[in-house]
BASEKOL-378317 format. One record per residue (C-alpha): residue number from 1; chain; x, z, y. Coordinates in nm, 4 decimals, padded with zeros to 6 digits. Each point is the difference from the previous one (the first is absolute). Layout:
N
{NUM,"A",{X,Z,Y}}
...
This chain:
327
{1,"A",{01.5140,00.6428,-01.2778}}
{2,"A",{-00.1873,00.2585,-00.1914}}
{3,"A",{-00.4162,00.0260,-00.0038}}
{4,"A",{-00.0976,00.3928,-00.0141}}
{5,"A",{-00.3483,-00.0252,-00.1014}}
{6,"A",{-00.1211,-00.2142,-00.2896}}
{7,"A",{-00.3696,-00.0557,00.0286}}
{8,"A",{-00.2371,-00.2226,00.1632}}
{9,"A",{00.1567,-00.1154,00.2828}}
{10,"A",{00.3651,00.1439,-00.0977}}
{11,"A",{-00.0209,-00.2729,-00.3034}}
{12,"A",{-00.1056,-00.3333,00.2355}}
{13,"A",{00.3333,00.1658,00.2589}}
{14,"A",{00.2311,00.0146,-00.3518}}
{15,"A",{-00.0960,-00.3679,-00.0867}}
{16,"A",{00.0565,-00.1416,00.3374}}
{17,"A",{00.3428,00.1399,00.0200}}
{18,"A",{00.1339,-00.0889,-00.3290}}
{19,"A",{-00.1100,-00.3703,00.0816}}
{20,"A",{00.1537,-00.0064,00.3659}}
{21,"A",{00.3132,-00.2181,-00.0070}}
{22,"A",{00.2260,00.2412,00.2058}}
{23,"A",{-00.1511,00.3476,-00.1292}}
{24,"A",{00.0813,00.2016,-00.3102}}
{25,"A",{-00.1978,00.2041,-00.1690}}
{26,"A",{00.2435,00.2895,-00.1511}}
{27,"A",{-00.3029,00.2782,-00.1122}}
{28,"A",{-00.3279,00.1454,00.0699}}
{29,"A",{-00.1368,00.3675,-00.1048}}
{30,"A",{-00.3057,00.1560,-00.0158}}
{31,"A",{-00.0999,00.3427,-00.1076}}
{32,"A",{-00.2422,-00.1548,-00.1986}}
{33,"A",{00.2414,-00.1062,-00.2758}}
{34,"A",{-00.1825,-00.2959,-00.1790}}
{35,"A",{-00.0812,-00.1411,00.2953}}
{36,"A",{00.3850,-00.0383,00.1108}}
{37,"A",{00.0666,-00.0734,-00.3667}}
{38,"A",{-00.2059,-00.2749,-00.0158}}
{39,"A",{00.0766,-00.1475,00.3762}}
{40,"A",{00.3430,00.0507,-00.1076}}
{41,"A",{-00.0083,-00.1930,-00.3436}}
{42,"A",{-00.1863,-00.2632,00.1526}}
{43,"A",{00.2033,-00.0958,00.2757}}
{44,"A",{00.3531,00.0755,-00.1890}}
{45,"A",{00.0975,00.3191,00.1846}}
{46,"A",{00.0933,00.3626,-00.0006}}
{47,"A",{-00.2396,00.2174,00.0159}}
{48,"A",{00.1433,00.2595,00.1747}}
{49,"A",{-00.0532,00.3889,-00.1433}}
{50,"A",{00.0286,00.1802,00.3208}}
{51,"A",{-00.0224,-00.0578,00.3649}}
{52,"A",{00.3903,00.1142,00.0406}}
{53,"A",{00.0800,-00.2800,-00.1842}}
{54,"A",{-00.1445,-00.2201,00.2410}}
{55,"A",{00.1960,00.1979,00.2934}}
{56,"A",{00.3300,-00.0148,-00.1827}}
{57,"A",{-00.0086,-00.3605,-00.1328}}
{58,"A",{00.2315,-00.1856,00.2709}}
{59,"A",{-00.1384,-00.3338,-00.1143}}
{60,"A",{-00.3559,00.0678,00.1294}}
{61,"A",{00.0493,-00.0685,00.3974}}
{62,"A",{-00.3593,-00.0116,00.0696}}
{63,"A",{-00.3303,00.2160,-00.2007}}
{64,"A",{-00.3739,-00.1035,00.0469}}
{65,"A",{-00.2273,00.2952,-00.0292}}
{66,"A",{-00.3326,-00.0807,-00.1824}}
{67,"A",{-00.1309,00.3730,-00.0912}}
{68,"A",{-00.2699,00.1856,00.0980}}
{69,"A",{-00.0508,00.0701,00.3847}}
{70,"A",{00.1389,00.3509,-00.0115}}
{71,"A",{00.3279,-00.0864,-00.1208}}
{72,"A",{00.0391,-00.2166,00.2247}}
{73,"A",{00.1776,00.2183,00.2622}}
{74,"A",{00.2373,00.1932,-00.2259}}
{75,"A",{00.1229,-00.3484,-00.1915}}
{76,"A",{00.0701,-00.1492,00.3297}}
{77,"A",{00.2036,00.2888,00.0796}}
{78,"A",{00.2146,00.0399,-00.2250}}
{79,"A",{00.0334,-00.4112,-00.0148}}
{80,"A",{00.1279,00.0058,00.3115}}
{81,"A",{00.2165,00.2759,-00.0157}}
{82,"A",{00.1991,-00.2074,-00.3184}}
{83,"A",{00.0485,-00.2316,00.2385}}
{84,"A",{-00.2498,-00.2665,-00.1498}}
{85,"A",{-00.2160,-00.2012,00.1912}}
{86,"A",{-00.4012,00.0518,-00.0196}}
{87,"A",{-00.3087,-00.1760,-00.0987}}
{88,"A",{-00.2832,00.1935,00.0095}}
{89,"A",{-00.3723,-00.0907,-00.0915}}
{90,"A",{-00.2416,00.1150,00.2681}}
{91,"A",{-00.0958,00.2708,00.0865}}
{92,"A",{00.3230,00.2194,00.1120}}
{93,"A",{-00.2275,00.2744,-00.0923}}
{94,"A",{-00.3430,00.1559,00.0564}}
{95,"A",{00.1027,00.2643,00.3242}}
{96,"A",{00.1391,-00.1307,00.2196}}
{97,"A",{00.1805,00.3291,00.0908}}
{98,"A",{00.2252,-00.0358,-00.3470}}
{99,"A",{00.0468,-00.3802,00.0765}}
{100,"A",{00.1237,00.1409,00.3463}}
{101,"A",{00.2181,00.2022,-00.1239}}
{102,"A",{00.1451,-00.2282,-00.2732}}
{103,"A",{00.0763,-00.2246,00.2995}}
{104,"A",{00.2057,00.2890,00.1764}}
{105,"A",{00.1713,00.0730,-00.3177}}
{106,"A",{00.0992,-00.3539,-00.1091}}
{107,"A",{00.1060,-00.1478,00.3980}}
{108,"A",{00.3557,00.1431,-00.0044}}
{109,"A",{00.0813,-00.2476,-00.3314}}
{110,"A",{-00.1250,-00.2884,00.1960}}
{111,"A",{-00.2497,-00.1047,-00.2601}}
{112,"A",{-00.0803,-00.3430,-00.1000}}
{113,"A",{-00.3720,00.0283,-00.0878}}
{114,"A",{-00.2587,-00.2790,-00.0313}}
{115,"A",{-00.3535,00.0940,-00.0670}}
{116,"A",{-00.2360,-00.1886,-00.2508}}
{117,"A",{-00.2274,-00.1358,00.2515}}
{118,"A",{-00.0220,-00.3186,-00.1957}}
{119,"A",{-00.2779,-00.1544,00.2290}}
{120,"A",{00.2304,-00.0535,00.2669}}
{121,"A",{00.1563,-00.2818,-00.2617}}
{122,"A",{-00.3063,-00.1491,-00.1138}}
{123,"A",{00.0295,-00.3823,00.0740}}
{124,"A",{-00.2975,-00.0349,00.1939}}
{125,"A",{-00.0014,00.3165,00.2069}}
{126,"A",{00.3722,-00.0124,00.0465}}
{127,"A",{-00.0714,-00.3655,00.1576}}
{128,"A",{-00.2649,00.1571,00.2066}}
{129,"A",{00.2008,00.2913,00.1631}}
{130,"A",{00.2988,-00.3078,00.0840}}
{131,"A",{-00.2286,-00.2312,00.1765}}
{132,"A",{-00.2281,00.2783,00.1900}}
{133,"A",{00.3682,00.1837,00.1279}}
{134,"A",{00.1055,-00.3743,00.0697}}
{135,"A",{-00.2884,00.0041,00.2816}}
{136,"A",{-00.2057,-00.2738,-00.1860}}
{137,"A",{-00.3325,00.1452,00.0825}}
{138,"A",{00.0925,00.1846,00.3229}}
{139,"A",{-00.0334,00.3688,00.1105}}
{140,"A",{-00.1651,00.2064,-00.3497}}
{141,"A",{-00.3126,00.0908,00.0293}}
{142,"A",{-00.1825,00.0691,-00.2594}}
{143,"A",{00.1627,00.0995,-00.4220}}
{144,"A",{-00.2978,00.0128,-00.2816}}
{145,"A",{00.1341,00.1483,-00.3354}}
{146,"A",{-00.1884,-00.0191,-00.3078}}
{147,"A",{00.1748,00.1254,-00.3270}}
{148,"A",{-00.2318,00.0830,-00.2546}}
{149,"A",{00.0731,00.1082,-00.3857}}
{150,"A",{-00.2330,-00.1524,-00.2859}}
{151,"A",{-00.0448,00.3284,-00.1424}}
{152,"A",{00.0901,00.3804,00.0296}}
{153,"A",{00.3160,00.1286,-00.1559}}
{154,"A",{-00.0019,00.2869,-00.2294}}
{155,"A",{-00.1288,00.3128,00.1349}}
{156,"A",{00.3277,00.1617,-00.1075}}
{157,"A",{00.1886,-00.2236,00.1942}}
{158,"A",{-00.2537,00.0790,00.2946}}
{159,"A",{00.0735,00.3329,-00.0027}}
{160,"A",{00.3634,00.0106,00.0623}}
{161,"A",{-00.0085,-00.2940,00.1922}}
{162,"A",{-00.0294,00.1699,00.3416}}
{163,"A",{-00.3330,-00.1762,00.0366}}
{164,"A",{-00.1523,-00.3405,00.1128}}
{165,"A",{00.1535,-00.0301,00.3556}}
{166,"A",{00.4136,00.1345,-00.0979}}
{167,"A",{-00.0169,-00.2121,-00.2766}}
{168,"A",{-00.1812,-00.3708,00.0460}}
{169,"A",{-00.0489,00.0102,00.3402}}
{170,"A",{00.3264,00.1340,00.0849}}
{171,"A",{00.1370,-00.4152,-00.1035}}
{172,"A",{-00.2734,-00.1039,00.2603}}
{173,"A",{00.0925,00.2548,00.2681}}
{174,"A",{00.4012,-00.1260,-00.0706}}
{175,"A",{-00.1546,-00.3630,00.0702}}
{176,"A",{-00.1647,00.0635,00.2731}}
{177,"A",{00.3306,00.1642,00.1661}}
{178,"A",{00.1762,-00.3351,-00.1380}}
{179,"A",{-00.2725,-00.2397,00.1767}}
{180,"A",{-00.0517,00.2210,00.3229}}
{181,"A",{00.2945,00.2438,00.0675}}
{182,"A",{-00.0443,00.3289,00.0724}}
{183,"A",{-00.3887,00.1600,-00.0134}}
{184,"A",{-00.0913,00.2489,00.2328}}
{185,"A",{-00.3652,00.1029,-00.0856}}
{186,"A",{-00.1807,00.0016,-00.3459}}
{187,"A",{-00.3178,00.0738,-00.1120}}
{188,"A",{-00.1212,00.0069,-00.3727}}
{189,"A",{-00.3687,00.0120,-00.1505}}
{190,"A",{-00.0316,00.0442,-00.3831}}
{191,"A",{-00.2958,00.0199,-00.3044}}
{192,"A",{-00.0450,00.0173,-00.3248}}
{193,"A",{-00.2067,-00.3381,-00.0901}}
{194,"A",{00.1953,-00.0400,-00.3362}}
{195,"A",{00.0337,00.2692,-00.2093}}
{196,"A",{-00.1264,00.3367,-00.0191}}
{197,"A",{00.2735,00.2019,-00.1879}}
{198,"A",{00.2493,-00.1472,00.2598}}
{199,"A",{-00.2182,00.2355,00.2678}}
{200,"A",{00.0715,00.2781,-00.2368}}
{201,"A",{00.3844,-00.0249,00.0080}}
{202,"A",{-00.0482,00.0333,00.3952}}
{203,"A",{00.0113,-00.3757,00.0846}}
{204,"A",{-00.1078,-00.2847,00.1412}}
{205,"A",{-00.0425,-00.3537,-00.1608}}
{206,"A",{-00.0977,-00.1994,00.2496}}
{207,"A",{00.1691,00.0226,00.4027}}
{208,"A",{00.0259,-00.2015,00.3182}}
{209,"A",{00.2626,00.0815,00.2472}}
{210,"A",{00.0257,-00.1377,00.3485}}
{211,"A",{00.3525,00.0436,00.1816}}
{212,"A",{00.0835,-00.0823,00.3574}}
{213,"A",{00.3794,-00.0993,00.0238}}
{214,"A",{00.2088,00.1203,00.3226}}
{215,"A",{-00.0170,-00.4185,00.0562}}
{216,"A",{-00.3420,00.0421,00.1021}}
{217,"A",{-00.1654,-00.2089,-00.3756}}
{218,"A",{-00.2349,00.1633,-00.2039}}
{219,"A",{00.0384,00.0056,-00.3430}}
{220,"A",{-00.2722,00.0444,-00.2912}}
{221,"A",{00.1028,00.0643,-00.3772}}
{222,"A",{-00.3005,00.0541,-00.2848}}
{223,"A",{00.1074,00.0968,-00.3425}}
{224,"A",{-00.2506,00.0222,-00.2992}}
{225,"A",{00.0627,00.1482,-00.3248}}
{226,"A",{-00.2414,-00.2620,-00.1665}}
{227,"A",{00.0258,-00.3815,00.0325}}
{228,"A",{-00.1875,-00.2231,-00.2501}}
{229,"A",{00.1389,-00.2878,00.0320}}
{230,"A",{00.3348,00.0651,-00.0223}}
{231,"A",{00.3816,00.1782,00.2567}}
{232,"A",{-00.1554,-00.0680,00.3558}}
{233,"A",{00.2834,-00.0678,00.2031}}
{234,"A",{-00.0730,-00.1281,00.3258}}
{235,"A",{00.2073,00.0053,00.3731}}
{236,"A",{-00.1846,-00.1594,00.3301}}
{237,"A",{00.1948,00.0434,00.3051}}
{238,"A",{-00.1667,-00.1277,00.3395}}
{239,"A",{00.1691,-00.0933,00.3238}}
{240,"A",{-00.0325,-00.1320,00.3703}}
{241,"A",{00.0740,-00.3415,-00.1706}}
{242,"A",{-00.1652,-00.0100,-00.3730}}
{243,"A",{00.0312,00.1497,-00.3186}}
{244,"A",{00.1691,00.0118,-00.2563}}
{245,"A",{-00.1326,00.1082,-00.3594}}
{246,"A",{00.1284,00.0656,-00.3737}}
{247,"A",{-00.2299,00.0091,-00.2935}}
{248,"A",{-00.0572,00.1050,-00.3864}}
{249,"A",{00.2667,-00.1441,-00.2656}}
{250,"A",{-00.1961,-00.2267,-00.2291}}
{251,"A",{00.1045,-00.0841,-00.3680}}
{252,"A",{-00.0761,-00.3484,00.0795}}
{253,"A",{-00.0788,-00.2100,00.3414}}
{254,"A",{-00.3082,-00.2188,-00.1794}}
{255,"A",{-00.3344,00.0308,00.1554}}
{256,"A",{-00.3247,-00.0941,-00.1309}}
{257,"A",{-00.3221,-00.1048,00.1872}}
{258,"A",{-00.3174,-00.0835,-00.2447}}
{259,"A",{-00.3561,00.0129,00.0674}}
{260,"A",{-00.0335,00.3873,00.0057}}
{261,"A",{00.2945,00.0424,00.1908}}
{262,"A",{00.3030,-00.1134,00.2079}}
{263,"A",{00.3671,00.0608,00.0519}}
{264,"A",{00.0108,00.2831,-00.3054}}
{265,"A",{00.2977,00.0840,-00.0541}}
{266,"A",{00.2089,00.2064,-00.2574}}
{267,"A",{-00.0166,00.3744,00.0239}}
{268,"A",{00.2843,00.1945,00.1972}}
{269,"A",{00.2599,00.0816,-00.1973}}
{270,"A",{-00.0480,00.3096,-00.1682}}
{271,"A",{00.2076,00.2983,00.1185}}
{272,"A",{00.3357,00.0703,00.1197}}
{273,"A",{00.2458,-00.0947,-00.1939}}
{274,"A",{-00.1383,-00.3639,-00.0090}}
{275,"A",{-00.0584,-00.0356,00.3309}}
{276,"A",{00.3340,00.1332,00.1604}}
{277,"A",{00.2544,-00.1085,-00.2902}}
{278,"A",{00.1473,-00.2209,00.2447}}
{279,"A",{00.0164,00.2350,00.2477}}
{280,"A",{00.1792,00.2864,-00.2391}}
{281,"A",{00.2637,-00.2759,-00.0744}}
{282,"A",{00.0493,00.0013,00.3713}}
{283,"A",{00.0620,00.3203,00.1262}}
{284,"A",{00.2038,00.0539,-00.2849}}
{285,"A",{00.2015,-00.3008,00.0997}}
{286,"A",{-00.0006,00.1155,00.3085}}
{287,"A",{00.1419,00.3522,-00.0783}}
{288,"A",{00.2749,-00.1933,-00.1773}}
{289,"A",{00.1373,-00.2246,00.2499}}
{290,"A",{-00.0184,00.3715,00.2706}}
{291,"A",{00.2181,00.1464,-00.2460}}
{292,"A",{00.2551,-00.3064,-00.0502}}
{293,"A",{00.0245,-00.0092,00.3709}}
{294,"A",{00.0031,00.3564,00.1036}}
{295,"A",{-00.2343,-00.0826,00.2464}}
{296,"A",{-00.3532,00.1980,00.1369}}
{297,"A",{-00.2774,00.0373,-00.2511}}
{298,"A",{-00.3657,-00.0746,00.0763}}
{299,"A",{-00.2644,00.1353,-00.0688}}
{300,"A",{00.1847,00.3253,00.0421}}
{301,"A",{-00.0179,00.3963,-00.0319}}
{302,"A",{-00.1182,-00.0254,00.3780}}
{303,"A",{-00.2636,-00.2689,-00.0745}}
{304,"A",{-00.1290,00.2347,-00.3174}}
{305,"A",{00.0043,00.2878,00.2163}}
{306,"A",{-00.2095,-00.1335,00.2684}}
{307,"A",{-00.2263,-00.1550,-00.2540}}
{308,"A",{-00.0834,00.3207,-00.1490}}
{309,"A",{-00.0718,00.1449,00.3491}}
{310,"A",{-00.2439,-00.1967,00.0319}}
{311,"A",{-00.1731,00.0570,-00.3067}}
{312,"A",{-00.0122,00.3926,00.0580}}
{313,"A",{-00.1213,-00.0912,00.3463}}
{314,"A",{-00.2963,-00.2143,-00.1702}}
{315,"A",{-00.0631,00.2699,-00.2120}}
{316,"A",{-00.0504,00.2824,00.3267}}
{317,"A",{-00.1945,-00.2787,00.1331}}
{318,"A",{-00.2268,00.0111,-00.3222}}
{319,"A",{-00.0495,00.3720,00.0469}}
{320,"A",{-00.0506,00.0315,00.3811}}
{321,"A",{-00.2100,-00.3430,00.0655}}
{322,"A",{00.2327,-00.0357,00.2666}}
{323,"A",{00.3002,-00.2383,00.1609}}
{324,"A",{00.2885,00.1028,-00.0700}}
{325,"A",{00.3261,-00.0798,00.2093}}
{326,"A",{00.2761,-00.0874,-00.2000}}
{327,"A",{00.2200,-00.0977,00.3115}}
């Protein structure tokens, strides 16, 4: 495998694969040179000095795109088209015109593509999703999704992010398709409740969105750019015959009751890459063992696709104060 993309998130992918026991990593690249240098040196690779390399090297079967969103689409391109299979990070892109279009142009290489939709792995909510499609609590009735950041990102990031609801939510709105199939209806509300500069970039911090799925469950998600006690993660889903829920990750399962207090516990843990390491090592597994056995990938193109949909339609929702039908 190679890693295109050596920062944040590209870094925790590199790690993962040079420790998985049937995986090689052969190279990553960056176009920001140290930071490929320095993945590179650390993990005993080549850093590669040009993306052709990457095409032409017949050792690297499979690439894992880590960039920024809007090279997203032309990196899966031509990835497919040198006959290597695909992980991508979320989101395919911003439009979802040009991630339309990248689907047309990739189908007639059969593409293996997985996308990063690393919640779907998580332990707990992965546990969740098996029992609730197993029937345990009857007919779905009812999804609440709470996923809530401990603080802002950078405004830069903000600004090319494609905005609150294509780029958190959009893992929530992939969830909820996961839990409850196929939504037909959506409806977003959004404020500003966090910071003020984020208002000036032309988005929202805070959101709720309320989905009906063609089942017949309704489905809530709130996100909130501001959490101070730590990565909210939270799924509740509710059914003809209980409920099933999945909570925060904890650093440690030791409560405390005292005379001011009882049951404290310690804080969520603190963002992202704590809280879903597990999960990362996962999918990634999981991408591994589709490509051994030439079999189906999931989360796929379709499932990004369809995900990002949905996100658009929140945001025409946002703007219009209306329903809108996804169907």
């Amino acid at each position: 495998m190679a890693v295109l993309g050596c920062g944040r998130i590209g870094r925790i992918h590199a790690g993962n694969i040079a420790r998985h026991p049937r995986a090689r990593l052969v190279s990553v690249f960056d176009v920001a040179s140290d930071a490929a240098r320095e993945t590179a040196s650390e993990l005993g690779v080549t850093r590669a000095q040009a993306l052709d390399e990457v095409w032409a090297d017949r050792e690297v079967a499979a690439v894992l795109i880590a960039t920024p969103t809007d090279t997203h689409v032309p990196l899966i391109t031509a990835a497919v088209k040198a006959d290597k299979a695909v992980f991508c990070e979320k989101p395919i892109d911003v439009d979802v015109e040009r991630a339309r279009s990248c689907g047309r142009d990739i189908a007639p290489y059969r593409p293996r593509l997985m996308l990063g939709f690393n919640r779907r792995f998580d332990p707990s909510f992965r546990a969740l999703g098996q029992r609730l499609h197993r029937g345990e609590i009857g007919r779905l009735e009812l999804v609440v999704i709470t996923s809530r950041d401990p603080a802002p990102p950078p405004l830069a990031y903000i600004r090319s992010s494609g905005g609150l609801l294509r780029d958190m939510t959009i893992h929530d709105l992939d969830m909820a398709r996961y839990l409850a199939g196929n939504i037909s209806q959506i409806q977003a509300f959004g404020a500003n409740l966090v910071d003020p500069k984020i208002a000036k970039l032309g988005d929202i911090d805070t959101c709720t969105v309320t989905m009906r799925a063609k089942s017949g469950a309704l489905l809530q998600i709130n996100n909130s750019r501001r959490c101070v006690y730590g990565y909210d993660q939270r799924i509740e889903v509710f059914g003809a015959s209980g409920m099933l829920q999945a909570g925060n990750w904890r650093a440690t399962s030791v409560e405390h009751s005292g005379a001011q207090y009882t049951s404290a516990r310690d804080p969520a843990l603190n963002f992202f890459i704590e809280r879903y390491a597990e999960a990362y090592r996962a999918e990634l597994d999981a991408f591994v063992r589709s490509v051994e056995e030439d079999r189906p990938m999931s989360p796929d193109f379709s499932d990004g696709l369809q995900a990002l949909r949905l996100a658009v339609a929140a945001e025409e929702s946002l703007r219009t104060q209306q329903f809108v039908d996804v169907s």
